[in-house]
C-alpha positions in Angstrom: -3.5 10.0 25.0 -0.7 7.4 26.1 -2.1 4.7 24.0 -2.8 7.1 20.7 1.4 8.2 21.8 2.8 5.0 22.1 0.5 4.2 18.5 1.9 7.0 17.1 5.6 6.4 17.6 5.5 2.9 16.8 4.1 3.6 13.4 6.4 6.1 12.6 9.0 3.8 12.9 6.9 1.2 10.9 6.4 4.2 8.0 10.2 4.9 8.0 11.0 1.3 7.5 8.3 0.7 4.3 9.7 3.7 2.8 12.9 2.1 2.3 11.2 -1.1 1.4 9.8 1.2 -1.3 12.7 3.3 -1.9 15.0 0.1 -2.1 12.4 -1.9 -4.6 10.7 1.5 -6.3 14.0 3.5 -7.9 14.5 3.1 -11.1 16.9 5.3 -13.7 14.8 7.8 -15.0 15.6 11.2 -17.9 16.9 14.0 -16.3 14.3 16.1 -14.2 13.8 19.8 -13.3 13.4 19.0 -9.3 17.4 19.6 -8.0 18.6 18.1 -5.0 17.8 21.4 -3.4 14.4 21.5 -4.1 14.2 17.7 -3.2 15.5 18.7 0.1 13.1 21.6 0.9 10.1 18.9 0.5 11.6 17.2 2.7 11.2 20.2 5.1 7.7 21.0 4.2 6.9 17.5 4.8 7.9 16.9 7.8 6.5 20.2 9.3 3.1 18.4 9.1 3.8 16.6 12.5 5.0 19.6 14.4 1.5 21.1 13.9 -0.9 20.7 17.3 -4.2 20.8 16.0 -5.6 18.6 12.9 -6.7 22.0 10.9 -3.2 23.2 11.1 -2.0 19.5 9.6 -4.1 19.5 6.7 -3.3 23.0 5.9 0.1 22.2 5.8 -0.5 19.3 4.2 -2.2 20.8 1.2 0.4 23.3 1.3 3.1 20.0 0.6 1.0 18.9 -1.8 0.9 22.2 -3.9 4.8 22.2 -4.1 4.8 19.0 -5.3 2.3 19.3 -7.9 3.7 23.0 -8.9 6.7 21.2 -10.7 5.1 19.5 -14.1 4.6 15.8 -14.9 7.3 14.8 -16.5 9.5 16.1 -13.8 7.5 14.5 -11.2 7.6 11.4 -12.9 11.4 11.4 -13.9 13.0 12.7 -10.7 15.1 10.5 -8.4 14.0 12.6 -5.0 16.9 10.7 -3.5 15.6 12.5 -0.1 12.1 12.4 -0.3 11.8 9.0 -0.9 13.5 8.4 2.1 10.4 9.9 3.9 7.4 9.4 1.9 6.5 6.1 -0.3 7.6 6.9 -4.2 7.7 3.3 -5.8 7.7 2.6 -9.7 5.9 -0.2 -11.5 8.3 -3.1 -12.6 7.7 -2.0 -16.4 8.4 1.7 -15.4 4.8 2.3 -17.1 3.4 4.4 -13.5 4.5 5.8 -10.9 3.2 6.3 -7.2 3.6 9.0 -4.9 2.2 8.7 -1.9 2.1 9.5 2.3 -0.1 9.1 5.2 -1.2 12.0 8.1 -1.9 11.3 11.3 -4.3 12.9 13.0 -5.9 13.5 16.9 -7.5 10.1 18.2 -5.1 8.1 16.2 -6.9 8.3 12.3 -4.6 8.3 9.5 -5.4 9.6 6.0 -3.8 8.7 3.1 -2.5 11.2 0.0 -0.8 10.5 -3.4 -0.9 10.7 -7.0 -0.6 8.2 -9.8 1.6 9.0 -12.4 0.7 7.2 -15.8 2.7 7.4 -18.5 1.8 7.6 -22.2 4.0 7.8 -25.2 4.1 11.3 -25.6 2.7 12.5 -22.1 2.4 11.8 -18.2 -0.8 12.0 -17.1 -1.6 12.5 -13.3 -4.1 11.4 -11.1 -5.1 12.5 -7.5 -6.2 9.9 -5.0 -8.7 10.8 -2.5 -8.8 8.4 0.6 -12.9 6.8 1.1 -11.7 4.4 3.3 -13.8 5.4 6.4 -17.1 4.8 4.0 -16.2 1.5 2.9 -17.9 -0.9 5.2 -17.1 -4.1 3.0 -13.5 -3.1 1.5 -12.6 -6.4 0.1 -15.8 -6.5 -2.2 -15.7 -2.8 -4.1 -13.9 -1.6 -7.0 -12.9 2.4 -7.0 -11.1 4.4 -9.2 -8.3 7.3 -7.4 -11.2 9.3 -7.0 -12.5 7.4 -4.2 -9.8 5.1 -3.3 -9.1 2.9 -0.5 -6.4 4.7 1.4 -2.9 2.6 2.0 0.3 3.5 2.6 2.2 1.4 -1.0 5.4 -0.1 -0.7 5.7 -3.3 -3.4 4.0 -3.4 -7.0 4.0 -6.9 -8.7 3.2 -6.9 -12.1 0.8 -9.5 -12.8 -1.9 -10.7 -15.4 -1.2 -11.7 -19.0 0.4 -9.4 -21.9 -3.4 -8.9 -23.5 -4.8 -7.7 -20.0 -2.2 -6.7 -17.6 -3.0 -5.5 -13.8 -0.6 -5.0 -11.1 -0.6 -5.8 -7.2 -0.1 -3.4 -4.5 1.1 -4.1 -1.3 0.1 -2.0 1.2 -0.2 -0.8 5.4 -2.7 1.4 7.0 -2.7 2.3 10.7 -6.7 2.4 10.8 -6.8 3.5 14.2 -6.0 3.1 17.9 -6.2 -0.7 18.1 -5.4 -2.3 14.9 -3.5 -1.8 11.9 -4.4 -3.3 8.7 -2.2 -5.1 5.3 -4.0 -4.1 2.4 -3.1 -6.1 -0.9 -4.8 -3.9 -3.6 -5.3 -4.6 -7.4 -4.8 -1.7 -9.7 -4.9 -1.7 -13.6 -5.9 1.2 -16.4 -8.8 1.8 -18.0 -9.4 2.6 -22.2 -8.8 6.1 -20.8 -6.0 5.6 -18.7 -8.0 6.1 -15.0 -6.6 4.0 -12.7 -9.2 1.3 -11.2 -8.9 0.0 -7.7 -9.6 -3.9 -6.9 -10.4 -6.6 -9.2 -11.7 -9.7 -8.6 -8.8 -11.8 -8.6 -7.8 -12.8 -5.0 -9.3 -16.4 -4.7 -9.6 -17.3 -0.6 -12.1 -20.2 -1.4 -14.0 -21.5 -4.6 -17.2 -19.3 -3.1 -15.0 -16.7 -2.1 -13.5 -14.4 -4.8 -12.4 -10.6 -3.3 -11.7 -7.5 -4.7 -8.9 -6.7 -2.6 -8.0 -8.3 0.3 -7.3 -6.4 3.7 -5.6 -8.4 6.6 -6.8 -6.6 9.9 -4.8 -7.4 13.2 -3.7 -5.7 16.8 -2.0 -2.6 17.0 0.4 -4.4 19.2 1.3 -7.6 16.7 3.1 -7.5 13.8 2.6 -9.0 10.6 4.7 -10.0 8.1 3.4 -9.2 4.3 5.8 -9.6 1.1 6.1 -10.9 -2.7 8.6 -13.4 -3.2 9.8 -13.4 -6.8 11.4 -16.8 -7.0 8.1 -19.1 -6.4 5.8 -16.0 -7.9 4.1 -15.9 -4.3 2.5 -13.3 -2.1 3.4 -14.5 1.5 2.1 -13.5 4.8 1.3 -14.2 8.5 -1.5 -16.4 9.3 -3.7 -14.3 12.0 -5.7 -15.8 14.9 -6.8 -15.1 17.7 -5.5 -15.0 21.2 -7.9 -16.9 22.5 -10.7 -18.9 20.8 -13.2 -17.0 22.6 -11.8 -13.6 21.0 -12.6 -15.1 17.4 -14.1 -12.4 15.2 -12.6 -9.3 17.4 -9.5 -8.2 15.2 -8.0 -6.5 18.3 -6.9 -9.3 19.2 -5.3 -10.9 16.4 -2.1 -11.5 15.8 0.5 -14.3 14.0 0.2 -17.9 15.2 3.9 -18.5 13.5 2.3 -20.2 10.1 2.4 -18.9 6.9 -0.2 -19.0 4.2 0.1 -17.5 0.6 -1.3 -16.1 -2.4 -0.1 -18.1 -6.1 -0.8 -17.0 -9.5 -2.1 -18.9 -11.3 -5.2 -19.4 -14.2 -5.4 -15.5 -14.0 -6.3 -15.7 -10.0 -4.1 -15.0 -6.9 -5.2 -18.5 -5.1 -4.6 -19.0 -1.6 -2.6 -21.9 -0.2 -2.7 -22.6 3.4 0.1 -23.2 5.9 3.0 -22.9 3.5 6.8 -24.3 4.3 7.9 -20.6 4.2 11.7 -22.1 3.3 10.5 -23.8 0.4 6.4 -23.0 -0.3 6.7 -25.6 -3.0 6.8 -28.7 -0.4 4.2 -31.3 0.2 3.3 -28.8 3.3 1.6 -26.5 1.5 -2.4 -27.3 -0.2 -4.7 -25.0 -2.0 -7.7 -24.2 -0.7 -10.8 -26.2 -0.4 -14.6 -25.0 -0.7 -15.7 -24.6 3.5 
């Protein structure tokens, strides 16, 4: 009970610092919107009743009961308000072409399991369409090589989008954390792009680790107790992160205890492919220090 305390706390300082990641990178000017500041503030409210709630069946209810005031206001509104507030306390972030939005927040429950809630907002010329997605994380065993659609997604709290791919087939790249449980958290980097009918699909095979290893998504899994750094840097069109080992070599395979080793690899665009490159000069990732992957 300590342990899934200590978790708990940690992460919520974690949460409140994405969100303004998101809130910071995410706002853009939108039309005017229905949702006042009042009724910005009063989700606020409803939200964060969730965690005063002692058992998990009281959470969810009031957790659906957040979700139905958000969704009672239409589309359009959703998709056009600032929530100046609410962003301060969930993840809202907006794609870099202001095409979709995301909405979207995590729940903790007993025994330190997070779910993960949200909607994707597309929008069309004359019409914002909505979408609901439903966390299957816990039934993914192999993550990195599925593709989903919202309707079983794999659950992440967002807080970066990086458009990417060309003008004739566009996708974009989420950045993402989820808390998995009571000894490791996880960095999710998710691929999302639109169907012919607008549904949004989840992973593509893009992320290139080695020439015999091509994933869907990839997800970064590490102790609860280490950090990890996980970010898009604009200038050099690079997804940078920690490099993860173990403490000890004899540990190797047991993500528990994982953690940065102070190198930094990173993810390039190029040839339609994110392609890794290994222990990058994270000052300048364009030096002699840094070397694509080989085939292992």
């Amino acid at each position: 009970m300590i342990k899934s305390f200590w978790k708990y706390s940690s992460i919520v300082c974690l949460v409140v610092l994405f969100v303004v990641q998101a809130s910071a990178k995410g706002k853009t000017v939108h039309k005017s919107s229905a949702i006042t500041s009042a009724k910005d503030d009063s989700l606020v409210i409803l939200f964060k009743s969730i965690d005063r709630q002692k058992t998990d069946a009281d959470r969810r209810k009031v957790n659906d009961g957040f979700a139905k005031s958000l969704t009672s206001y239409s589309n359009k509104d959703l998709f056009n308000a600032s929530f100046d507030t609410l962003r301060k306390t969930i993840s809202i972030i907006d794609a870099p072409d202001n095409s979709f939005r995301i909405i979207n927040w995590m729940v903790y429950y007993n025994k330190g399991v997070y779910d993960f809630y949200g909607y994707v907002l597309y929008k069309q010329k004359d019409s914002i369409i909505s979408f609901k997605l439903t966390d299957n994380s816990a039934k993914m065993p192999k993550p990195e090589e599925v593709t989903t659609t919202n309707a079983d997604w794999y659950g992440a709290l967002y807080y970066d989008i990086i458009k990417s791919g060309t003008e004739e087939d566009p996708f974009y790249v989420l950045l993402g954390w989820d808390g998995n449980d009571l000894f490791t958290n996880r960095k999710v980097i998710e691929a999302l792009s639109f169907d012919e009918n607008y549904i949004p699909n989840f992973g593509k095979p893009v992320f290139q680790f080695k020439e015999d290893d091509l994933r869907q998504r990839v997800v970064f899994e590490f102790s609860e107790s280490a950090t990890m750094k996980l970010r898009y840097e604009p200038k050099y069109n690079m997804i940078i992160f920690d490099h993860l080992s173990p403490a000890k070599s004899t540990l190797e395979g047991k993500s528990e205890y994982y953690g940065s080793d102070f190198t930094f690899d990173a993810l390039k665009f190029e040839d339609y492919k994110w392609t890794l490159m290994e222990d990058i000069n994270i000052r300048n990732p364009k030096t002699k220090q840094s070397k694509k992957i080989k085939n292992k």
